[in-house]
C-alpha positions as CSV (number, residue, x, y, z in Angstrom):
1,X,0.0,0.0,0.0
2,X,1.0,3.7,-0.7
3,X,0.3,6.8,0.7
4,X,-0.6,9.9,-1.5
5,X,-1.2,13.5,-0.8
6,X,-1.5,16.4,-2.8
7,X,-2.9,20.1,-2.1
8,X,-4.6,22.7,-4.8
9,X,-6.0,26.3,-4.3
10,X,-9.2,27.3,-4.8
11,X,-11.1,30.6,-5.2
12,X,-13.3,31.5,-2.1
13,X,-16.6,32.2,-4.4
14,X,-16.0,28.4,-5.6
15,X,-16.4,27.1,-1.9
16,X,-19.4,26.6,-1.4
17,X,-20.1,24.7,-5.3
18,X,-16.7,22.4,-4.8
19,X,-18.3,21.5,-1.1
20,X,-22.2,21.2,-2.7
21,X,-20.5,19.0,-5.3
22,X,-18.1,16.8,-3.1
23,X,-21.6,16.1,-0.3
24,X,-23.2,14.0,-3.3
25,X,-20.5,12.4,-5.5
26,X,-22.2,10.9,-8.3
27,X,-21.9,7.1,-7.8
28,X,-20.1,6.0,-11.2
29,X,-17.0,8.3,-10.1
30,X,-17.0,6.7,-6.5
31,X,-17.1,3.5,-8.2
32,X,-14.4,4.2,-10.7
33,X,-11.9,5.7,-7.7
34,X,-12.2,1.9,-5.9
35,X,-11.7,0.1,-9.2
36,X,-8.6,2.3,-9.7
37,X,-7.4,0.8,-6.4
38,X,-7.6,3.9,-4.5
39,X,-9.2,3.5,-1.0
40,X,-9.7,5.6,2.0
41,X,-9.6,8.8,0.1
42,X,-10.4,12.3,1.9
43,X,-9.8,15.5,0.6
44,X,-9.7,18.2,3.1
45,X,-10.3,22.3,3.0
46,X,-8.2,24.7,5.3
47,X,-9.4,28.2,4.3
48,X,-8.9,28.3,-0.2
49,X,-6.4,25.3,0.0
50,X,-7.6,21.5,-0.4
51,X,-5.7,18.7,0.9
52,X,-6.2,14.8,-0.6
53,X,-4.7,12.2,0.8
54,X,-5.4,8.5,-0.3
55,X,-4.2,4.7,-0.2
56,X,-3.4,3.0,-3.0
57,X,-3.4,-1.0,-3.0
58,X,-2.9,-1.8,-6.2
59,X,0.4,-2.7,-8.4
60,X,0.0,-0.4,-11.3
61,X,-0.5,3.6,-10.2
62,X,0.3,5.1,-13.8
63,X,-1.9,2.5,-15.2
64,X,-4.9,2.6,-12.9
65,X,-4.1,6.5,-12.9
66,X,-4.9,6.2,-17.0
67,X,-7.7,4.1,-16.8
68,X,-9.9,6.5,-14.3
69,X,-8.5,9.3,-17.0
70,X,-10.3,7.8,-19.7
71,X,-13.3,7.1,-17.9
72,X,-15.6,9.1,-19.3
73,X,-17.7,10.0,-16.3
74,X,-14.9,10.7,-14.2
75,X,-14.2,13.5,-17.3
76,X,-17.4,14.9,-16.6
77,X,-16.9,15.1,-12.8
78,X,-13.6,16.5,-13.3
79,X,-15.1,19.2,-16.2
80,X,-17.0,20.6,-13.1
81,X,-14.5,20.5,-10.6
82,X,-11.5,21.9,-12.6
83,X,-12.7,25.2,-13.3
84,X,-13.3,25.9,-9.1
85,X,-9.5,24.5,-8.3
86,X,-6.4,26.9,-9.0
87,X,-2.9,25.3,-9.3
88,X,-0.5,25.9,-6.2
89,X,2.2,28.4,-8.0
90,X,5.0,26.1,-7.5
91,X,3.9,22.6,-8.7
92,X,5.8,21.0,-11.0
93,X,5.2,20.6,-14.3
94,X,2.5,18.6,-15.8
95,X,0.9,18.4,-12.3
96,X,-2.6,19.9,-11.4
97,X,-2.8,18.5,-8.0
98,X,0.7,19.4,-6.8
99,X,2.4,16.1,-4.7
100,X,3.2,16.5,-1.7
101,X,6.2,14.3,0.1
102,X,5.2,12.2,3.0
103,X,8.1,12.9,6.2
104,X,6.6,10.5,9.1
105,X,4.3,8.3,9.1
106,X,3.8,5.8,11.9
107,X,0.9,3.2,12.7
């Protein structure tokens, strides 16, 4: 199992949509995150910056990464989630979420 996080602004007026939005996730995108082999996903809000964090169990990230890419109701859900996120100014390139480096962990 591996341990993700990553963190990505958003504008104040898009709070209260992105938080409407993330209370009802359609069922097909849920469905498509556990087929990707992501579990115990949370993505958090402190003030206009979210935080994810997930488990991955599988044996393929790029892969399962690619097929929830070209699932085409995941594109919708991201279509309406996109335009209320703003990029951290120093994520690398190619990134939207930027990745953020795990330091401790302990069980």
């Amino acid at each position: 199992m591996q341990r993700f996080a990553s963190v990505i602004g958003m504008k104040p007026e898009h709070r209260e949509e992105y938080e409407r939005l993330h209370a009802d996730v359609w069922p097909d995108v849920l469905a498509q995150i556990y087929k990707s082999n992501i579990r115990n996903y949370s993505i958090y809000r402190y003030g206009e910056i979210l935080f994810s964090y997930f488990e991955y169990i599988g044996s393929d990230f790029e892969g399962d990464m690619a097929k929830m890419a070209e699932d085409p109701t995941t594109q919708r859900w991201w279509d309406l989630c996109k335009p209320l996120q703003t990029p951290v100014a120093d994520r690398k390139e190619g990134e939207w979420w930027s990745d953020i480096p795990e330091i401790f962990h302990v069980d």
